[in-house]
N, CA, C and O of each residue as an XYZ file, in Angstrom:
304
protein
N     -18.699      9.183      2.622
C     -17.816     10.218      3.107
C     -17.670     10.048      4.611
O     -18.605      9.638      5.299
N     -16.509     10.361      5.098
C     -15.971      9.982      6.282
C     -16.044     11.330      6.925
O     -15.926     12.290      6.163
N     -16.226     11.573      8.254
C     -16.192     13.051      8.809
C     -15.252     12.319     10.131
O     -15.408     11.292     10.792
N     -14.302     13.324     10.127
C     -13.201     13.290     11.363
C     -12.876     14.354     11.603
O     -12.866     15.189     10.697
N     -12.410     14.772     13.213
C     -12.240     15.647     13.635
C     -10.925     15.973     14.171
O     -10.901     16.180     15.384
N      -9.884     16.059     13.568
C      -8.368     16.483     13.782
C      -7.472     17.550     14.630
O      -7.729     18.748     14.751
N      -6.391     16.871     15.177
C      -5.728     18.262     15.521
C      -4.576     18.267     14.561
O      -4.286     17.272     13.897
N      -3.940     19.373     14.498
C      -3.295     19.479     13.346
C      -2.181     20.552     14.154
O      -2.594     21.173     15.133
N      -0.666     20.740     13.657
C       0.002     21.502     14.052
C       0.026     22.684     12.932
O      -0.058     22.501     11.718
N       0.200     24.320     13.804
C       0.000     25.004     12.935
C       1.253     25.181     11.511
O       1.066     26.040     10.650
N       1.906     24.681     11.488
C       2.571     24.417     10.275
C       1.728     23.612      9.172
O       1.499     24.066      8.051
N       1.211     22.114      9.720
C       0.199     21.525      8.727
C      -0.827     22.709      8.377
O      -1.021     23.036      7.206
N      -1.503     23.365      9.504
C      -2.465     24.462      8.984
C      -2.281     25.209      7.898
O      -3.160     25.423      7.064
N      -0.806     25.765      7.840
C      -0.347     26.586      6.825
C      -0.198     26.083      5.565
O      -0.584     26.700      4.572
N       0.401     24.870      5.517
C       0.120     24.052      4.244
C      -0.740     23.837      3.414
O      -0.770     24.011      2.195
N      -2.086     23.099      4.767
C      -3.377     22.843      3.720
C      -3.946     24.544      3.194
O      -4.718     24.720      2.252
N      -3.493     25.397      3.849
C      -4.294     26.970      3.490
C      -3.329     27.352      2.438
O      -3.842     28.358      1.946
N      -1.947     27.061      1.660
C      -1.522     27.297      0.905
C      -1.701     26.438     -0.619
O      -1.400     26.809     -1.753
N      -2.453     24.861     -0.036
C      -2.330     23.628     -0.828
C      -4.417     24.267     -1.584
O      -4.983     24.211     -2.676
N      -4.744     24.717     -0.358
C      -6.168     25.204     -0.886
C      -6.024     26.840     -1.378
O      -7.009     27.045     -2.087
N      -5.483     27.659     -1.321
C      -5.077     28.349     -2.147
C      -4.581     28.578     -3.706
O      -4.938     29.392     -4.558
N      -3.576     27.480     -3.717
C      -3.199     27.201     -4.928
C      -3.927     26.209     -6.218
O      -3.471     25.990     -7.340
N      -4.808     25.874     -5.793
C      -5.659     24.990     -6.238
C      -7.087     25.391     -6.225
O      -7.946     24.627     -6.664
N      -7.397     26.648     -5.702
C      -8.577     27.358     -5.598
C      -9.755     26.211     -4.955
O     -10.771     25.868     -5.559
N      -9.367     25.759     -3.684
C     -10.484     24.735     -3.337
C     -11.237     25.528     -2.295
O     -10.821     26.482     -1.637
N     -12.394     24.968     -2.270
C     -13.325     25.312     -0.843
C     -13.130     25.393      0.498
O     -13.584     26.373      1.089
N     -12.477     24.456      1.159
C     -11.890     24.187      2.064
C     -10.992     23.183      2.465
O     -10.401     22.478      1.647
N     -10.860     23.084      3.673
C      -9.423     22.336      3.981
C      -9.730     20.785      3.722
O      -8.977     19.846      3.463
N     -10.748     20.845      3.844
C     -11.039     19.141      3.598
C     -10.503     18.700      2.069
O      -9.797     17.725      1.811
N     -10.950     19.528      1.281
C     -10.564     19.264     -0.381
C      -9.018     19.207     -0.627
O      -8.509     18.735     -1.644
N      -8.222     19.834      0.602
C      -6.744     20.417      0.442
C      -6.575     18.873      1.473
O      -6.016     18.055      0.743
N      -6.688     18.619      2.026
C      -6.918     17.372      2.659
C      -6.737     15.952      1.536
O      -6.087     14.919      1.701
N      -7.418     16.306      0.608
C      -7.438     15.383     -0.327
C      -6.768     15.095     -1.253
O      -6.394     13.967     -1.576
N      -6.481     16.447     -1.945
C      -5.308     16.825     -2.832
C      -3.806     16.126     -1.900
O      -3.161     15.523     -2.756
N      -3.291     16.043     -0.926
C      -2.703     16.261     -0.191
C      -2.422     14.475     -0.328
O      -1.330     13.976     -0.601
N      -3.487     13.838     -0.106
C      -3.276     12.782      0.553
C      -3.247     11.906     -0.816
O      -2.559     10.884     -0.808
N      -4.100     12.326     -2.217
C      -3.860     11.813     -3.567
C      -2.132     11.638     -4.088
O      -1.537     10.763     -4.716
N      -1.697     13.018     -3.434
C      -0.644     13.307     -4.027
C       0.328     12.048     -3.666
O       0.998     11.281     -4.358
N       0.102     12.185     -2.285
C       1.046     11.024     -1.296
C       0.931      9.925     -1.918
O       1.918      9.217     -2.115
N      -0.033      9.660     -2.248
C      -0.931      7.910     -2.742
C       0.394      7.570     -3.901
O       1.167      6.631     -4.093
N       0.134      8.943     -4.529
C       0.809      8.582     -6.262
C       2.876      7.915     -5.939
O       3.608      7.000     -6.316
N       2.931      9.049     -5.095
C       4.488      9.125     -5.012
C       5.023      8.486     -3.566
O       6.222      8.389     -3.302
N       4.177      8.154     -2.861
C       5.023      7.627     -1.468
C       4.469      6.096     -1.713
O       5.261      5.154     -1.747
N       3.513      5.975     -1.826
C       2.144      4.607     -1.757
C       2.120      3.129     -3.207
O       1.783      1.947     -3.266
N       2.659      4.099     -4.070
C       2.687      3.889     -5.590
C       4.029      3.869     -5.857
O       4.341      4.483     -6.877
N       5.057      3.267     -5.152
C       6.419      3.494     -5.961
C       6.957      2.630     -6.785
O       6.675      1.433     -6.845
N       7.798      3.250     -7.484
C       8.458      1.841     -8.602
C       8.561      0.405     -7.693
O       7.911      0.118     -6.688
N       9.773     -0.531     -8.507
C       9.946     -1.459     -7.617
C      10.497     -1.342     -6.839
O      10.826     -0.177     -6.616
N      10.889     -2.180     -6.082
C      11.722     -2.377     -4.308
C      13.458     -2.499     -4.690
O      14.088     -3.365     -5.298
N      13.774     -1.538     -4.198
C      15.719     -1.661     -4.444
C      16.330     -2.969     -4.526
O      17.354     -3.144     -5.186
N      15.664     -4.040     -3.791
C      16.508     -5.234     -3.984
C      15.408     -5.992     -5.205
O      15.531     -7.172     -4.876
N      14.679     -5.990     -6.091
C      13.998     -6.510     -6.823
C      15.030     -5.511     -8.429
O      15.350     -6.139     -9.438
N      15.327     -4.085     -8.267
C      16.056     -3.543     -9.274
C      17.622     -4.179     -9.373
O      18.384     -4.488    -10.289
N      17.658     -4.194     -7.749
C      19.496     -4.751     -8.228
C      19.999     -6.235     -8.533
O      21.032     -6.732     -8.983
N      18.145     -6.940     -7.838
C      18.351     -8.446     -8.599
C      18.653     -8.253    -10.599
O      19.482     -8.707    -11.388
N      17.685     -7.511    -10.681
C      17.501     -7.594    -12.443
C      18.734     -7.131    -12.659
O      19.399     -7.988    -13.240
N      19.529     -5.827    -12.376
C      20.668     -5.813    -12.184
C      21.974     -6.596    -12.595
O      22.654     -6.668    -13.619
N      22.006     -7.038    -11.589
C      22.586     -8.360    -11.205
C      22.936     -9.232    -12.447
O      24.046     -9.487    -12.914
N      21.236     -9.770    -13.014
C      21.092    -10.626    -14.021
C      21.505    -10.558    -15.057
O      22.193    -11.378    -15.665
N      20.979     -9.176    -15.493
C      21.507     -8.164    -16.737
C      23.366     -8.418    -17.138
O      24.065     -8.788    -18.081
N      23.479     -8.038    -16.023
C      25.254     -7.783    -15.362
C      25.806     -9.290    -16.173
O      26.743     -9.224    -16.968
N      25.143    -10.564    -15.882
C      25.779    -11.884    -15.791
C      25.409    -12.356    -17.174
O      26.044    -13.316    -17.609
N      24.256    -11.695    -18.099
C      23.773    -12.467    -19.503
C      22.707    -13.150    -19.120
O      22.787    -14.328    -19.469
N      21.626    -12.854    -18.474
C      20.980    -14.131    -18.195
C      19.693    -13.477    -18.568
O      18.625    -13.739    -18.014
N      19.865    -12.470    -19.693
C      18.445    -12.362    -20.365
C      18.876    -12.709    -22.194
O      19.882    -12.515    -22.878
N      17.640    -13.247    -22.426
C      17.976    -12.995    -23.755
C      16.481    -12.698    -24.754
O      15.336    -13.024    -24.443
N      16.830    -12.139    -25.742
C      16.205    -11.595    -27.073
C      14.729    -12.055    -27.446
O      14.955    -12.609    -28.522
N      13.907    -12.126    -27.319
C      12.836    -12.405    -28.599
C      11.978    -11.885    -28.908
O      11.384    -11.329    -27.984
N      11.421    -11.734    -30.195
C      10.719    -11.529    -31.115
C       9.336    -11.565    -31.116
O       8.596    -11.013    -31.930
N       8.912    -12.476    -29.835
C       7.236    -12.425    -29.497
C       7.373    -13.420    -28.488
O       8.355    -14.050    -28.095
N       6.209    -13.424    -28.163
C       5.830    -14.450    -26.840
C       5.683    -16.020    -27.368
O       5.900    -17.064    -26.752
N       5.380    -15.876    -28.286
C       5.142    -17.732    -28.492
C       6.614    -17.759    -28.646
O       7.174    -18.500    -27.838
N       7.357    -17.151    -29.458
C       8.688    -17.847    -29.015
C      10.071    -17.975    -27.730
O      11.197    -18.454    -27.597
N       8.869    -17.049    -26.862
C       9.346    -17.142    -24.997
C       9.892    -18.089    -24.938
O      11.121    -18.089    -24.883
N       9.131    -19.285    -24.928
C       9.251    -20.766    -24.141
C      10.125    -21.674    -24.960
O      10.703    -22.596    -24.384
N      10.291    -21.473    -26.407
C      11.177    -22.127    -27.196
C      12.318    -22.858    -26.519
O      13.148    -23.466    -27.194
């Protein structure tokens, strides 16, 4: 466990005291955590990269996938 000592603007204050409220935690450190899990999932963790979707896209668009039935017959 890491101990740090923060300044925080009182808007963040209000957050973590609403984020530990709603979640019935101990203190701000736990709302701290919740906080920063959340981020992990949805800012940290995102699908793929816009130009990796509009390549497949792209591919889709032109025929350049096709059909099968299992993996050994991938490479056929």
């Amino acid at each position: 466990m890491v101990n740090a000592m923060i300044t925080i603007s009182e808007h963040a204050n209000r957050v973590l005291n609403i984020v530990k409220a709603k979640y019935g935690l101990k203190d701000k450190s736990e709302a701290i955590e919740v906080v920063a899990a959340e981020y992990e999932k949805k800012i940290l963790e995102p699908g793929f990269k816009p130009e990796f979707v509009q390549e497949v896209l792209k591919a889709k668009k032109h025929g350049k996938f096709k059909k099968v039935k299992s993996v050994e017959r991938l490479f056929e």
